[in-house]
N, C-alpha and C positions, 0 to 999 in steps of 0.2 A: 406654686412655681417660685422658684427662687430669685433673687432680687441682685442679686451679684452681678450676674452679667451689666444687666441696665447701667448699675451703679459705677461698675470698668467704666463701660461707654462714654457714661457722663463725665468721667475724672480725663479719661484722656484729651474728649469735647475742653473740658475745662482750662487741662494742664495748655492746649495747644492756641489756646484765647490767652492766654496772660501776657500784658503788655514786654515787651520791650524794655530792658534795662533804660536809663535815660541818656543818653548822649553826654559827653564831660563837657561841661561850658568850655574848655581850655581850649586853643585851636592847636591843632594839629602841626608839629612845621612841617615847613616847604622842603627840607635838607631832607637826607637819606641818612637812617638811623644803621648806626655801624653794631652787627650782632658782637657778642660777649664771645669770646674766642678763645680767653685762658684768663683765671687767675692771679698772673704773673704777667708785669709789662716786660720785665725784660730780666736776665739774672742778676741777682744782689751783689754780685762780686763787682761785675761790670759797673751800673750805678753806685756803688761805692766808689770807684775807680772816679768817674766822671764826677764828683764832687755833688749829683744834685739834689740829694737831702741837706746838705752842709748851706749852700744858697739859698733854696726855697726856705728853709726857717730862718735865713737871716733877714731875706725880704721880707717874710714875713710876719716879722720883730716875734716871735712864738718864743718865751719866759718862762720859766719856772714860775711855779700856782699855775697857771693858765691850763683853762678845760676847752681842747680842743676834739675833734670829730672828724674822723678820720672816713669820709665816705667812698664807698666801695674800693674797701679798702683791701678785699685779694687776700692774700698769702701774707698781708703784713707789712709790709716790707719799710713803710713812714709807720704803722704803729707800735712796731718795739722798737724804731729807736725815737719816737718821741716819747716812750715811756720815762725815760734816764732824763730827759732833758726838762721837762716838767715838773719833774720830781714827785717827793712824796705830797706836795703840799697841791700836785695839780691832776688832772683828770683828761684821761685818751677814751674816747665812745671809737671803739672801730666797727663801722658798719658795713654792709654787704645785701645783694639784695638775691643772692645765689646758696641756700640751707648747706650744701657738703662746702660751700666755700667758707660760709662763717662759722661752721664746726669745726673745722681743718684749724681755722684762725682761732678759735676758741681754746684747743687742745695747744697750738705752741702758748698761747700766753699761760695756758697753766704750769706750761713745761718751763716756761721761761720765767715762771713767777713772777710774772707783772701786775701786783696785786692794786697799783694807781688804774688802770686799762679792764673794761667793760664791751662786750660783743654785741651785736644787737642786728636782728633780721630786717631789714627795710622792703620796701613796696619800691616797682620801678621809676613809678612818678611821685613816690613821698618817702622821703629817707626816714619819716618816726623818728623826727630825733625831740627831745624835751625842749619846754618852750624855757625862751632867756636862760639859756645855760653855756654857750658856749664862746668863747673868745674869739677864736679862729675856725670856720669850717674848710676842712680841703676837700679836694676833688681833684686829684691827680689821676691823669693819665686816663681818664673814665668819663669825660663831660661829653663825647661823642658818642656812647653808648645809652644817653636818657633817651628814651623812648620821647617824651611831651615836655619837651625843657619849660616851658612856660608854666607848669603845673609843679615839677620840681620846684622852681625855683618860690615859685607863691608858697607851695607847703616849707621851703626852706626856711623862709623870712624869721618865721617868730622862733625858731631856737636861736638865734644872736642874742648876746647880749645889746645892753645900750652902744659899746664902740665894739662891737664885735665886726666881725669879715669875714667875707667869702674869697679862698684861694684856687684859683687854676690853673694849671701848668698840663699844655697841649701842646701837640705836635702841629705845625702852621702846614696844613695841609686838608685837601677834605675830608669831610665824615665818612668817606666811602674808606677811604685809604687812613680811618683809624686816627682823625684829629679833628681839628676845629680852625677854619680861616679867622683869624682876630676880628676883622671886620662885623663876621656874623656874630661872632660870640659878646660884643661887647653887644651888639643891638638886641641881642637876646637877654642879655639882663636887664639894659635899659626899659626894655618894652614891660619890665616885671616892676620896674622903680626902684633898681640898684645904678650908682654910679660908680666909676671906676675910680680910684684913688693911686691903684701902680698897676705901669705896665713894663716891662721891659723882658727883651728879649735872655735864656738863658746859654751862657758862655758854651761855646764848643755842644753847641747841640742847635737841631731844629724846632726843640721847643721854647713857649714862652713862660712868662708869669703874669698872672695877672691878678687883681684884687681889688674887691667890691663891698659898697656898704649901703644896707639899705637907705635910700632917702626920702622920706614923707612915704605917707599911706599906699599901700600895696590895692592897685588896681583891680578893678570889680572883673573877675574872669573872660568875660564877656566883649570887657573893653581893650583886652592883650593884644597888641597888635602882631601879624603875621611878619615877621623877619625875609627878607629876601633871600634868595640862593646865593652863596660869596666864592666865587671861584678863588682856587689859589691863587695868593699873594707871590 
């Protein structure tokens, strides 16, 4: 008699015993996580019009050499034109954590030949970016959209350099409706062991700016503390 049957039997017995993935030490927050909607925060003509790539780099002193990291980073739109400003001597990572979004972005920078700018697929709670490589990391228009910000921001830490930064430029409003109340945002890095260094509101619009640097040892996962719900400001 043949032995196969039995042998099914026991594989599925087997397959349907195997533990349980483990739970992420990270806590989960309390906010409602805003789905990914489009590619594009708004049209390039427009933001151009409203000046806010011209300001965000200037808060946030962003230099020629400087290797900065453009996360979820869309259609582009901060990583060609921080390629030009950078120049040859400095380095754009534009990341994405959407495959047809970072090929889409992959094909213009060819087209665009921005041979300083590098593409790179991320994970929703770890952007993969290289450890101490970057000067400046942004996060425009997209920090309402992490899934486990507390897990983002730990796997963020070690790509800074030593005075590297973390930039965010949100709409002041909730995560439902596609931003972040300041309130919650700054408690949510802190609770990670980044401090805030700027914050100021940006001209003729309802977003801000803000920017963070890691300060002493990043917290044992476990110990992250849960951030409260921040109604709008």
């Amino acid at each position: 008699m043949s032995t196969r049957p039995a042998l099914l039997a026991l594989a599925l017995v087997t397959a349907g015993c195997r533990e349980a993935p483990d739970p992420s030490p990270f806590p989960d927050p309390q906010r409602p996580v805003a789905p990914i909607v489009s590619p594009r925060y708004s049209n390039e003509d427009a933001r151009d019009s409203a000046g806010e790539f011209e300001k965000v780099v200037e808060l946030a002193g962003i230099q020629p050499g400087m290797s900065v990291a453009d996360v979820g980073a869309g259609e582009g739109y901060y990583t060609v034109r921080l390629a030009p400003l950078v120049g040859a001597d400095g380095r754009v990572l534009a990341q994405d954590i959407v495959p047809q979004t970072r090929d889409a972005l992959a094909q213009r920078v060819t087209r665009e030949r921005l041979d300083n700018v590098a593409v790179k697929l991320g994970l929703p709670n770890d952007p993969m970016l290289p450890e101490a490589s970057f000067d400046r990391v942004l996060l425009i228009h997209m920090y309402h959209e992490i899934e486990r910000p507390s897990e983002f921001l730990w796997n963020l830490r070690p790509s800074l350099k030593r005075d590297g930064s973390v930039v965010v430029v949100e709409p002041d409003r909730t995560t439902l409706r596609h931003g972040t109340p300041p309130r919650l945002l700054l408690c949510e890095f802190a609770s990670v062991g980044y401090e805030v260094v700027r914050f100021e509101r940006l001209p003729d619009s309802e977003s801000y700016f803000a920017q963070f640097r890691a300060a002493g040892p990043a917290p044992a996962p476990q110990d992250i503390p849960v951030c409260p719900i921040q109604q709008e400001s």
